[in-house]
C-alpha positions, 0 to 999 in steps of 0.5 A: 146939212141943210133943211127947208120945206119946199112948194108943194109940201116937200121937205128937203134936205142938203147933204154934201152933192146930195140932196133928199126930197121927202114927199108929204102924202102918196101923190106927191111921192107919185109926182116926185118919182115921175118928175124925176124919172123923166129927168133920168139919164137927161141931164145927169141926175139919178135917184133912188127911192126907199121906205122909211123904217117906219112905214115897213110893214110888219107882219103879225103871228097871234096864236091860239084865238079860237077858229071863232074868233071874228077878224073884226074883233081882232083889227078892233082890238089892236087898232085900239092900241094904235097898231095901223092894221093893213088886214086880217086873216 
């Protein structure tokens, strides 16, 4: 296996006949993905994208709150224990 860090802040790596280009922020996702699907099929290249375990979502059941209970205070509390919240409800 080979590592580096590309241009642009893409981190690769070399495995076999493979290689994984991992993107830094969402726009160089963006950018990676349409570069490549313009090289689809062209000259022999295929790839695939996927998500990283962890950066799945995971959904949250919390019981017995009180209808009282301001969504505000929930997304507080458990952003304040380093839970990233995406909503509410």
């Amino acid at each position: 296996m080979v590592a580096g860090v590309c241009p642009r802040g893409l981190t690769a790596q070399l495995k076999s006949e493979k290689l994984m280009v991992v993107p830094l922020t969402a726009d160089g996702f963006r950018a990676s993905v349409s570069t490549l699907w313009s090289l689809d099929g062209k000259v022999g290249v295929s790839f695939h994208t996927f998500t990283l375990p962890e950066d799945r979502c995971v959904r949250l059941l919390v019981k017995n709150l009180g209808r009282d209970m301001p969504e505000s205070v929930v997304r507080e509390e458990l952003e304040s224990l380093n839970i990233r919240v995406q909503g509410v409800k």
